[in-house]
N, C-alpha and C positions, 0 to 999 in steps of 0.2 A: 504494500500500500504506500501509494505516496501523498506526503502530507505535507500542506504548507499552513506556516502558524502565520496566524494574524493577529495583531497586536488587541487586545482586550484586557479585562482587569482580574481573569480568572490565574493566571500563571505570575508567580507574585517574586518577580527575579528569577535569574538564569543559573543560578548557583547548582543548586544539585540535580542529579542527571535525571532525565524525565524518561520514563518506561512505557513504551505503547503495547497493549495488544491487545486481540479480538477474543471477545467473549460470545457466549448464545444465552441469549436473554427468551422471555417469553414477546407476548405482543405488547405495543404499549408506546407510551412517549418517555426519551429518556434524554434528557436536557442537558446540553454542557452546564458542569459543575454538579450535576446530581451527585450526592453520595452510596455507592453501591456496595451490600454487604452481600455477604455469603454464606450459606445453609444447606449444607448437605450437598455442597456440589450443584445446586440453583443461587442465581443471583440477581437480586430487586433490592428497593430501594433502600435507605436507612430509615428506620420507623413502621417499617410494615410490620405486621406480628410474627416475632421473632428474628428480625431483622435490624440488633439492637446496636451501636454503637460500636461495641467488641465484636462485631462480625464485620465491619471494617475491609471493603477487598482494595477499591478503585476509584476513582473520577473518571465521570463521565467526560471523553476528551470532546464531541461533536456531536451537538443536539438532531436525532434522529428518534423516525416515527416509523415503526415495524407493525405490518398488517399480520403478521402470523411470526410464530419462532424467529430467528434470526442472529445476526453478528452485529456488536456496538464495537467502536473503539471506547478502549479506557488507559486512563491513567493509572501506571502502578506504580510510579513515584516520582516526585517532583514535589515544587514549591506552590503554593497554590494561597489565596485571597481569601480570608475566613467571609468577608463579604459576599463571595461570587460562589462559595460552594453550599448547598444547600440541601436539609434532609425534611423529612414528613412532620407535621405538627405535632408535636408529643416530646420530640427531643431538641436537641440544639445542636449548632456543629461546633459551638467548643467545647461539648463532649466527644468530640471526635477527636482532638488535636492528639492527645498523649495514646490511645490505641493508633490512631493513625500514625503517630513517630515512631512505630517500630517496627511499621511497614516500610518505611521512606517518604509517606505523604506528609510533607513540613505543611500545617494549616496555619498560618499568621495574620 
């Protein structure tokens, strides 16, 4: 896949190395900057039930709309805008920051 970045306010400096790859999600819309955890080997958003902070995988790198299964790009680590990344109402994303540090995702 080839990817060009475009400047926005989700990637929060160049500093640490930024990881792309494709995952299969179900249907749905999944937004640059979404927070995506992981369960059992399926992956949806932060805040779904059971889909809680500590399950933590990616950022969503390129806001895409899937009519059935499919492939997203995501981020599996880089620097990133606690402003521009965003999870389901119930939690918050500076509960993400310290699970997320131990993946590579710096949330600031």
């Amino acid at each position: 896949m080839t990817r060009t970045l475009e400047a926005d306010n989700l990637i929060n400096g160049y500093r640490a190395p930024q990881v792309i790859k494709a995952i299969t999600v179900g249907a749905g819309t999944y937004l640059r900057g979404m927070a995506i955890g992981q369960v059992s080997g399926a992956f949806k958003q932060i805040g779904e039930v059971t889909y809680t902070v500590d399950t933590i995988y990616a950022i969503v790198a390129e806001t895409t709309t899937l009519t059935e299964e499919g492939k997203i790009e995501v981020y599996l680590t880089g620097e990133f805008n606690k402003d521009c990344v965003f999870v389901k109402e119930g939690t918050t994303v500076e509960n993400l920051i310290i699970p997320g540090r131990k993946l590579g995702l710096f949330i600031s």
